[in-house]
BATITOR-516589 format. One line per field, with one value per atom (N, C-alpha, C, O, CB): residue number from 1; chain; atom name; x, y, z. Coordinates in nm, 2 decimals. Each point is the difference from the previous one (the first is absolute). Glycine has a CB too. Layout:
BEGIN
num = [NUM/...]
cadena = [A/...]
atomo = [CA/...]
c1 = [X/...]
c2 = [Y/...]
c3 = [Z/...]
This chain:
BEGIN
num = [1/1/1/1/1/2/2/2/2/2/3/3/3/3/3/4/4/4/4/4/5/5/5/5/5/6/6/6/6/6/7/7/7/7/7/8/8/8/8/8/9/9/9/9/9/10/10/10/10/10/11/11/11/11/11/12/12/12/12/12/13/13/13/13/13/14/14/14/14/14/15/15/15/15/15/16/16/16/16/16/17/17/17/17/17/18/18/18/18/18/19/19/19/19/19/20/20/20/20/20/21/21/21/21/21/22/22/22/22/22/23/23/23/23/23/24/24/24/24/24/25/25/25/25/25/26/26/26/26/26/27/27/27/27/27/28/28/28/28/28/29/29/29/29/29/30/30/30/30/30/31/31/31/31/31/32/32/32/32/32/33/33/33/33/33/34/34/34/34/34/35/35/35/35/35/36/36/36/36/36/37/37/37/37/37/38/38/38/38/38/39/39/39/39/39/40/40/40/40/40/41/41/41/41/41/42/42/42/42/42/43/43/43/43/43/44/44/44/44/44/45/45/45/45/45/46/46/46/46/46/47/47/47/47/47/48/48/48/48/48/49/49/49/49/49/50/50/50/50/50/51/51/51/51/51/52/52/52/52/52/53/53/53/53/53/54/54/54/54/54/55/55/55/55/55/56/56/56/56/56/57/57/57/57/57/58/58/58/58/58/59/59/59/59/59/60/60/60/60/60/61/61/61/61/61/62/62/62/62/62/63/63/63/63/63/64/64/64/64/64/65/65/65/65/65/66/66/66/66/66/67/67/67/67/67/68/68/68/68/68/69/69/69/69/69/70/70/70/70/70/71/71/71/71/71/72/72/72/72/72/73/73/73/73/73/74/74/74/74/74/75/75/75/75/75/76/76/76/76/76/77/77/77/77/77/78/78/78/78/78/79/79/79/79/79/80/80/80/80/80/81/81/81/81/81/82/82/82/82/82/83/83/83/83/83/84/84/84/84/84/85/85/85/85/85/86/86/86/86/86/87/87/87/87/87/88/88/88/88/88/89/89/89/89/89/90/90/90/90/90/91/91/91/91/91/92/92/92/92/92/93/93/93/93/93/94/94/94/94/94/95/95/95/95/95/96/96/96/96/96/97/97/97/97/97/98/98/98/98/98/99/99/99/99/99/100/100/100/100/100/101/101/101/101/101/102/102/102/102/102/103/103/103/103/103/104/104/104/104/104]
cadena = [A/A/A/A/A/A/A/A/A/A/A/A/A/A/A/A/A/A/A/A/A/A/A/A/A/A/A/A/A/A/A/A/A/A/A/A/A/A/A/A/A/A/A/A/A/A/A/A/A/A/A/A/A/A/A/A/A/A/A/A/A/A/A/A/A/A/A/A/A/A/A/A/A/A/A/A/A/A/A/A/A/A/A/A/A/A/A/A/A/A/A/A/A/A/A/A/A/A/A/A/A/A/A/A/A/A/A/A/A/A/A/A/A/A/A/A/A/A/A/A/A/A/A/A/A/A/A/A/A/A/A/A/A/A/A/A/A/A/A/A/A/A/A/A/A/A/A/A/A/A/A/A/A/A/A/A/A/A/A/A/A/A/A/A/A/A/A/A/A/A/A/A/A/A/A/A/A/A/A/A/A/A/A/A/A/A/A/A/A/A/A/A/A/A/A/A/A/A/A/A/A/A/A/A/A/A/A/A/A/A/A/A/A/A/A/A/A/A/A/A/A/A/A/A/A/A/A/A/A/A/A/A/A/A/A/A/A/A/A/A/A/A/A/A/A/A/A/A/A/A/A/A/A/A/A/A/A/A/A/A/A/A/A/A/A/A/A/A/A/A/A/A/A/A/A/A/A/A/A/A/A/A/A/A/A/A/A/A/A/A/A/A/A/A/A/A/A/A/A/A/A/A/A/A/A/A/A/A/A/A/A/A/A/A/A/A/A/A/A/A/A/A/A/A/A/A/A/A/A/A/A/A/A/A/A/A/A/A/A/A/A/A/A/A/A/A/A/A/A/A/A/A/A/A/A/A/A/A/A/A/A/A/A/A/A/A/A/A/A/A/A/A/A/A/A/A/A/A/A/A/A/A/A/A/A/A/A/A/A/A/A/A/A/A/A/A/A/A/A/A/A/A/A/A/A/A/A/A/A/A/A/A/A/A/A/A/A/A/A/A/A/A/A/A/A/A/A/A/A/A/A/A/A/A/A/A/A/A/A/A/A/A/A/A/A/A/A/A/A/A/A/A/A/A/A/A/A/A/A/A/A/A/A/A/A/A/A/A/A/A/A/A/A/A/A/A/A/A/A/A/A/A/A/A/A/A/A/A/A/A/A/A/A/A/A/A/A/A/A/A/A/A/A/A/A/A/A/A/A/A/A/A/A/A/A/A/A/A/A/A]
atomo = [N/CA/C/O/CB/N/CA/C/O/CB/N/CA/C/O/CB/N/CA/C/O/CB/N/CA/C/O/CB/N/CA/C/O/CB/N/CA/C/O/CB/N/CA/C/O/CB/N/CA/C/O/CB/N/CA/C/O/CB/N/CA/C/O/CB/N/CA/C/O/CB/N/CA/C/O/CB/N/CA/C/O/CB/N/CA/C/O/CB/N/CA/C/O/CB/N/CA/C/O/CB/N/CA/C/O/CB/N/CA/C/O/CB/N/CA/C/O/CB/N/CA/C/O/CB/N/CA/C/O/CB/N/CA/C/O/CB/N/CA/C/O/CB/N/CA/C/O/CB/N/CA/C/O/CB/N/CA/C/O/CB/N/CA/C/O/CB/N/CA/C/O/CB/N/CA/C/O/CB/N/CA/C/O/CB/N/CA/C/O/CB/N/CA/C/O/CB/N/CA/C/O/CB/N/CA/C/O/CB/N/CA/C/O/CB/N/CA/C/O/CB/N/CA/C/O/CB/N/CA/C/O/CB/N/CA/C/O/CB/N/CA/C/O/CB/N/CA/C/O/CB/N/CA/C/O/CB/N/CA/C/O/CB/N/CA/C/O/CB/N/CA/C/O/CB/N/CA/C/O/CB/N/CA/C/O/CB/N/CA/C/O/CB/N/CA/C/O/CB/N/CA/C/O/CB/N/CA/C/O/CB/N/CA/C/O/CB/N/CA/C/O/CB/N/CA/C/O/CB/N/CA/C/O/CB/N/CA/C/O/CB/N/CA/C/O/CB/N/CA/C/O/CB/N/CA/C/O/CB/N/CA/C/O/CB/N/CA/C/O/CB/N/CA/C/O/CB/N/CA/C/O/CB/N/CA/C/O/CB/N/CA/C/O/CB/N/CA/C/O/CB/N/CA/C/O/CB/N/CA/C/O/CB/N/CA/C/O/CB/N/CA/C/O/CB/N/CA/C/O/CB/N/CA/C/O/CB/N/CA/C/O/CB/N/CA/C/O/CB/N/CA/C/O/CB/N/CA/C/O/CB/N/CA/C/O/CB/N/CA/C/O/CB/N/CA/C/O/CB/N/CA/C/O/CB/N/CA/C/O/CB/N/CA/C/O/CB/N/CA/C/O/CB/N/CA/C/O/CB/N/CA/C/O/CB/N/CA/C/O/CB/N/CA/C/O/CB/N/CA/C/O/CB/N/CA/C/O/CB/N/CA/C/O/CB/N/CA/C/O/CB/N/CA/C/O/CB/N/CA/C/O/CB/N/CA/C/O/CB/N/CA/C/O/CB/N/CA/C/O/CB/N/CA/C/O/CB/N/CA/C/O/CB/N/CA/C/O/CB/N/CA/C/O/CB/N/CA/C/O/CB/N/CA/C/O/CB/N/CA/C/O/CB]
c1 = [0.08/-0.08/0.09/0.10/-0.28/0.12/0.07/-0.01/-0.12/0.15/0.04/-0.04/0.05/0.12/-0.11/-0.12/0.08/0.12/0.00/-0.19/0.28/0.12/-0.09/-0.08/0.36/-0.30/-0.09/-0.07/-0.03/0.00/0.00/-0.07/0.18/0.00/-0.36/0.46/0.08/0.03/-0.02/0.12/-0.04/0.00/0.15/0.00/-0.29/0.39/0.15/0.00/-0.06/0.20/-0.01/0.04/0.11/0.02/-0.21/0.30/0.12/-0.01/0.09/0.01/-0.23/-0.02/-0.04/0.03/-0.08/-0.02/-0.10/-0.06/0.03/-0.14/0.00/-0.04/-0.15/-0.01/0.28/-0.43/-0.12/-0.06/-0.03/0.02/-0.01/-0.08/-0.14/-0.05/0.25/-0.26/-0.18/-0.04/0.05/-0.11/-0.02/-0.07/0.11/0.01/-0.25/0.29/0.15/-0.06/0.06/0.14/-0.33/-0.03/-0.06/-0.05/0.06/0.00/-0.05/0.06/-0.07/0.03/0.20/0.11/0.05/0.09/-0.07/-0.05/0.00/0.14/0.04/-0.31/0.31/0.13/0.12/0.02/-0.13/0.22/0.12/0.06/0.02/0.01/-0.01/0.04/-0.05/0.08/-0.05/-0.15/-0.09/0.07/0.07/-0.33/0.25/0.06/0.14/0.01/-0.15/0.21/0.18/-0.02/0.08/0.05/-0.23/0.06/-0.07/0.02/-0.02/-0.09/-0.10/0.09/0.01/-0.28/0.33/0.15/0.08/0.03/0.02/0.00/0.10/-0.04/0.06/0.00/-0.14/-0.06/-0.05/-0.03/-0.06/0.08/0.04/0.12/0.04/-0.19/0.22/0.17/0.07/0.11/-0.07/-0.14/0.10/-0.09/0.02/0.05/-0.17/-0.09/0.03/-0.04/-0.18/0.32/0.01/0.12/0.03/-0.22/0.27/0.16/0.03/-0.06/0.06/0.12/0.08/0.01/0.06/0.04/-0.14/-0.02/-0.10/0.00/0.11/-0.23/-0.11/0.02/0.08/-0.20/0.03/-0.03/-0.01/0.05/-0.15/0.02/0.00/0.09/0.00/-0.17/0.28/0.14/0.11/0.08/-0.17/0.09/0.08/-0.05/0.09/0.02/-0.24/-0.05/0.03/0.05/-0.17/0.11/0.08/-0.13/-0.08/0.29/-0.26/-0.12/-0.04/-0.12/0.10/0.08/-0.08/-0.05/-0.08/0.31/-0.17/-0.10/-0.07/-0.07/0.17/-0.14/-0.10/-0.12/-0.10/0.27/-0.16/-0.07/-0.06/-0.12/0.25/-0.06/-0.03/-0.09/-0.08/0.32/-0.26/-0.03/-0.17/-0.09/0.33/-0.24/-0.09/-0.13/-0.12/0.31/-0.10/-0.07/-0.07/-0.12/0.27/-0.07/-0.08/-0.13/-0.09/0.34/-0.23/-0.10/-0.13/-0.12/0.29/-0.16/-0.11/-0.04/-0.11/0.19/-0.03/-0.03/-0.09/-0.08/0.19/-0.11/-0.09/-0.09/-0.11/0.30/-0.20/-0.14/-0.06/-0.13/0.19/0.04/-0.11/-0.04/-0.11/0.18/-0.01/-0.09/-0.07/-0.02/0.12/-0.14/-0.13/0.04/-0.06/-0.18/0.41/0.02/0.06/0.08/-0.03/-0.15/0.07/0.00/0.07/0.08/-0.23/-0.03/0.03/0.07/-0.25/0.15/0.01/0.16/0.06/-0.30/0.31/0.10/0.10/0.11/-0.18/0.06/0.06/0.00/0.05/-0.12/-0.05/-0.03/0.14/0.04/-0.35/0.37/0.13/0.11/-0.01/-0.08/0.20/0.12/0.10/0.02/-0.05/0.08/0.12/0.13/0.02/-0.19/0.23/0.13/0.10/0.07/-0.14/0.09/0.12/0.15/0.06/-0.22/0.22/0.16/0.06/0.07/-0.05/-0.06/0.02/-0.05/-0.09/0.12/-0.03/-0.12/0.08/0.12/-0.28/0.09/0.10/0.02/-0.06/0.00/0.16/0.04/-0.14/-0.03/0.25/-0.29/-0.12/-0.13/-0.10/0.16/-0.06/-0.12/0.09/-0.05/-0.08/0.21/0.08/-0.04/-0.05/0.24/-0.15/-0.01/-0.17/-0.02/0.25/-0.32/-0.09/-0.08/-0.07/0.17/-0.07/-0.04/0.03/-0.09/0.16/0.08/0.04/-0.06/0.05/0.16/-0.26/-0.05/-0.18/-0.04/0.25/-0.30/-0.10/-0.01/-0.11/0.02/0.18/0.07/-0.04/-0.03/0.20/-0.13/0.04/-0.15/-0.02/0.30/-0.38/-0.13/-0.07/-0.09/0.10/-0.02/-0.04/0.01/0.10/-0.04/-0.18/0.04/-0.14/0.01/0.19/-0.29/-0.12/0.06/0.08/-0.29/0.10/0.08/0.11/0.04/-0.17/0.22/0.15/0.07/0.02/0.00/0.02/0.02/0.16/0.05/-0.28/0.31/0.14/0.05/0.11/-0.09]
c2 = [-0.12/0.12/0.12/0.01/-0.13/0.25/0.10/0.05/-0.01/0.01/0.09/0.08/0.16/0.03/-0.25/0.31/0.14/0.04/-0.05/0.10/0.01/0.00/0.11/-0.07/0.00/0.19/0.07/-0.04/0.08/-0.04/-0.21/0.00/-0.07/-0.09/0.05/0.12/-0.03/0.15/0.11/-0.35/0.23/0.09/0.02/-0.01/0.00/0.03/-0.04/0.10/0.11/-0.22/0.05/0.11/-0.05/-0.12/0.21/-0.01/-0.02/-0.16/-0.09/0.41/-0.31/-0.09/-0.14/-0.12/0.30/-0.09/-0.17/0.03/0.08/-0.19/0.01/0.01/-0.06/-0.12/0.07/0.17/-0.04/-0.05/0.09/0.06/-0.27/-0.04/-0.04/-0.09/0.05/0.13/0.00/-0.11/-0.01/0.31/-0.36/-0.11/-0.12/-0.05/0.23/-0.19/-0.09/-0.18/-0.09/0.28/-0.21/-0.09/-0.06/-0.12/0.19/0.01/0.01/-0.11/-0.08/0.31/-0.21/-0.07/-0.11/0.02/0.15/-0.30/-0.12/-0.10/-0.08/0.10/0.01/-0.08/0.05/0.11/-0.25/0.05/0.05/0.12/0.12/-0.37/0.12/0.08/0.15/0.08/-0.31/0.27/0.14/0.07/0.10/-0.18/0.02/0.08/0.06/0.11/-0.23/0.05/0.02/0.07/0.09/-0.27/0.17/0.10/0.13/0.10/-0.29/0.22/0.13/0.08/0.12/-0.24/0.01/0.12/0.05/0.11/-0.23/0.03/0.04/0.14/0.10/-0.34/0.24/0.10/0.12/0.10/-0.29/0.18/0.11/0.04/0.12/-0.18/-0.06/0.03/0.07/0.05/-0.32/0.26/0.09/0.14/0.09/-0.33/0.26/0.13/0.12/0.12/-0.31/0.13/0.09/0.01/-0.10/0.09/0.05/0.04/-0.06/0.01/0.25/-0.36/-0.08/0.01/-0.10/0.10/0.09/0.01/-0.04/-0.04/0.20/-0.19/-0.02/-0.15/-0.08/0.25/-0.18/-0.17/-0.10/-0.10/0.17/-0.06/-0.11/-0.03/-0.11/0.12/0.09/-0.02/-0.07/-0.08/0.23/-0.12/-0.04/-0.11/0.00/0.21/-0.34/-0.08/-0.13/0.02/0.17/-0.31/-0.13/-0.01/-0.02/-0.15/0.19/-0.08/-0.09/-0.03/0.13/-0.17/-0.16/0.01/-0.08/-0.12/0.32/-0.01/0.06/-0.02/-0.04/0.20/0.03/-0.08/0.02/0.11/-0.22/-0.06/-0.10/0.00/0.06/-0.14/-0.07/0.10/-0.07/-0.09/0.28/0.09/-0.03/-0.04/0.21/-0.14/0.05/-0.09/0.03/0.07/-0.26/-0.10/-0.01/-0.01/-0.09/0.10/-0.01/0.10/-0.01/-0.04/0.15/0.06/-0.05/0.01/0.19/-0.23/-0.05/-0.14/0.01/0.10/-0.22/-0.04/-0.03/-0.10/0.18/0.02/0.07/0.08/0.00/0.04/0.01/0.08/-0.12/-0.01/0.26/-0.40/-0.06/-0.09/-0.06/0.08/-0.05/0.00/0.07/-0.03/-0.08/0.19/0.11/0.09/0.05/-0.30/0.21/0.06/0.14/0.03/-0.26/0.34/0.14/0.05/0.09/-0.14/-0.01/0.07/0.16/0.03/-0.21/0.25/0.13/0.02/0.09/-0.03/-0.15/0.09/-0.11/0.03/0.14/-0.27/-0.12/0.01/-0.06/-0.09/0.28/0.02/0.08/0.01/0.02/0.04/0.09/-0.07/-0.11/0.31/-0.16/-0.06/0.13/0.09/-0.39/0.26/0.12/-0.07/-0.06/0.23/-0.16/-0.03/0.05/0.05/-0.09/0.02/0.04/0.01/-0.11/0.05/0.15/-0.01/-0.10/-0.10/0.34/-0.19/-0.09/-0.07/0.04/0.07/-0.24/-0.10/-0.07/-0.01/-0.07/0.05/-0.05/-0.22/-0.07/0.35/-0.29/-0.14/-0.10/-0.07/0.12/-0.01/-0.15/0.05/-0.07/-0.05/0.28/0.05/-0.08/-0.11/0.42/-0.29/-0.08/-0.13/-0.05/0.16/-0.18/-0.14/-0.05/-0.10/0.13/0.01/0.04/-0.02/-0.10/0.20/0.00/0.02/-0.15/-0.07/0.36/-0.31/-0.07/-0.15/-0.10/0.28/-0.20/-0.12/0.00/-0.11/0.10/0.13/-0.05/0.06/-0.02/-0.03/0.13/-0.01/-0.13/0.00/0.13/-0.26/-0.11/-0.08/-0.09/0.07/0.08/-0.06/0.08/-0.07/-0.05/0.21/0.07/-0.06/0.02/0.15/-0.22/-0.05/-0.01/-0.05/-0.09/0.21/0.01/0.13/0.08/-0.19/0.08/0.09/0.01/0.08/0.04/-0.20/0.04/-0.05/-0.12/0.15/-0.01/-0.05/-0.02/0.04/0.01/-0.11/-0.01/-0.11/-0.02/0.21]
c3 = [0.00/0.00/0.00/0.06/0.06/-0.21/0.00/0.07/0.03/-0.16/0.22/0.11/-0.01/-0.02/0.14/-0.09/-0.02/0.07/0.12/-0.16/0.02/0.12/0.06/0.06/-0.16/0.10/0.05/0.15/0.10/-0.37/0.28/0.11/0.10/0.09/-0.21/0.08/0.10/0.07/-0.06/-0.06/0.26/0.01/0.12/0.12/-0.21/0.01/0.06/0.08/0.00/-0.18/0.30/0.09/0.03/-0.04/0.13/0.01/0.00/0.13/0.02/-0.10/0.14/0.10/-0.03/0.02/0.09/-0.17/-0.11/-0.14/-0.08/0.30/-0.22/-0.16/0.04/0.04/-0.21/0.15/0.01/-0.13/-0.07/0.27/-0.25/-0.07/0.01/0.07/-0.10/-0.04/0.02/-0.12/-0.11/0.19/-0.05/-0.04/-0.08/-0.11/0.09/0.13/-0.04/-0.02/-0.07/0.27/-0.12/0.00/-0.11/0.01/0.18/-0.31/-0.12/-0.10/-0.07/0.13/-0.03/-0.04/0.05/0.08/-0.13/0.02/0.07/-0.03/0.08/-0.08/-0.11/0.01/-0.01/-0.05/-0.03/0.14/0.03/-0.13/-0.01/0.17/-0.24/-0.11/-0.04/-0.04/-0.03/0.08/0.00/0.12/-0.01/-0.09/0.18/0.09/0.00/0.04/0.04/-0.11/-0.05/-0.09/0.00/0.04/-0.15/-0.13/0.06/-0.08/-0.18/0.37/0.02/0.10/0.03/-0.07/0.08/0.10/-0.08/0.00/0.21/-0.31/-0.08/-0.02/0.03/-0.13/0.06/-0.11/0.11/-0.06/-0.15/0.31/0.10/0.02/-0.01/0.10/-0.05/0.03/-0.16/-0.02/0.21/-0.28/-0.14/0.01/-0.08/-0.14/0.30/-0.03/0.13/0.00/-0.12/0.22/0.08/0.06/-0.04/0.05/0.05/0.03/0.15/0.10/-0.24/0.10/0.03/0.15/0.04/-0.26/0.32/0.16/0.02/0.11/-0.05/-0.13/0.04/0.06/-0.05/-0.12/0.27/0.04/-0.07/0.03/0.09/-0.25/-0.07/-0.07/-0.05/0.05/-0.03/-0.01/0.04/-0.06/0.05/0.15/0.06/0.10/0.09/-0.14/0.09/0.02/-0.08/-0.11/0.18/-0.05/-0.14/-0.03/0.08/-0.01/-0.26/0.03/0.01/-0.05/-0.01/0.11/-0.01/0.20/0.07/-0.34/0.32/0.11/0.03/0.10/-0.03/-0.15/-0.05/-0.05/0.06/-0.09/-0.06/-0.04/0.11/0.02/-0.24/0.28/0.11/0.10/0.07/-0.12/0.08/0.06/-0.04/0.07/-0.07/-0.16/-0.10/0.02/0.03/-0.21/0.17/-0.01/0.13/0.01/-0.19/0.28/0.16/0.03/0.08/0.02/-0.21/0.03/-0.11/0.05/0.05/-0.20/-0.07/0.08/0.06/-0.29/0.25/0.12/0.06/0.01/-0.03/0.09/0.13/-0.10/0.06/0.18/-0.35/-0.03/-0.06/0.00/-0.06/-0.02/-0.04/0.12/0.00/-0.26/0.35/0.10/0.07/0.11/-0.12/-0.04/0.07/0.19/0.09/-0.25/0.13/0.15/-0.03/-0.08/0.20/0.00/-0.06/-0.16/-0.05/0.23/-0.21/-0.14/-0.01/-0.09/0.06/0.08/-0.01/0.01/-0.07/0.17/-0.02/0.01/-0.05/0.03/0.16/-0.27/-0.11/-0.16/-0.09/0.29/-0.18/-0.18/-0.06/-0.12/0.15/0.08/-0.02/0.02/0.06/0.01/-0.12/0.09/-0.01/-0.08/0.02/0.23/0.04/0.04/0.10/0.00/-0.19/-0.03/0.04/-0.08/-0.05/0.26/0.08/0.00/0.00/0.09/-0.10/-0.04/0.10/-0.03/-0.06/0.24/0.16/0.02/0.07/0.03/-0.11/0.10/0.11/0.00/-0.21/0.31/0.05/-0.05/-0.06/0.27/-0.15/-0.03/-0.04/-0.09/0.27/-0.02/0.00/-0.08/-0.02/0.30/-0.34/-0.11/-0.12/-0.03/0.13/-0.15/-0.11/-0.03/-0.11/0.18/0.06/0.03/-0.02/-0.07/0.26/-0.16/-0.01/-0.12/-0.03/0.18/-0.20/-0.14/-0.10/-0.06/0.11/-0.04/-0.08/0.06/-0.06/-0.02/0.14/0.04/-0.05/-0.05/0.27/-0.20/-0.05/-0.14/-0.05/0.27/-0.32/-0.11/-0.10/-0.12/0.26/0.00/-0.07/-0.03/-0.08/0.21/-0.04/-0.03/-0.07/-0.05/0.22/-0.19/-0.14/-0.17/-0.07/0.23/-0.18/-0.12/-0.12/-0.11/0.27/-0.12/-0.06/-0.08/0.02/0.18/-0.33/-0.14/-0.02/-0.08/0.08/0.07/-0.06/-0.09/0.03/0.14/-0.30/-0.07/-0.03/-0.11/0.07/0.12/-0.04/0.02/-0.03/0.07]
């Protein structure tokens, strides 16, 4: 799915993605940062973040909207430059059970 870059919204802290939940597989996902990381200057968070934990971030949050938890606040994702260790750990674990629409 294409996605407007428009609904990103970078900062030197993080990076708010509005209706992120839109975009369900990895691969979309990697090519829709990319394409931020080429649209805005090189301090920004999504910059300097790895994406592949980004992505792991992205996925934990779809997730939880397609399981109907926190919808309101799972339909976005905030993409933190800081997490700490066990938000990381976290992520990348229910990451791993996300797998509805994904096509990779």
């Amino acid at each position: 799915m294409d996605m407007d870059l428009s609904n990103a919204k970078t900062a030197l802290d993080g990076t708010h993605i509005i209706d992120s939940c839109l975009i369900k597989s990895k691969q979309a996902m990697r090519e829709y940062l990319k394409q931020v990381r080429e649209a805005v200057a090189p301090e920004m968070a999504v910059c300097q973040r790895d994406i592949e934990s980004q992505v792991h971030e992205w996925r934990a949050h779809n997730f939880f909207y397609k399981l109907h938890v926190f919808r309101s606040r799972t339909r976005d994702v905030d993409l933190e430059l800081k997490q700490p260790w066990y938000r990381e750990l976290f992520c990348r674990v229910v990451s791993f059970f996300y797998f509805w629409d994904s096509k990779d």
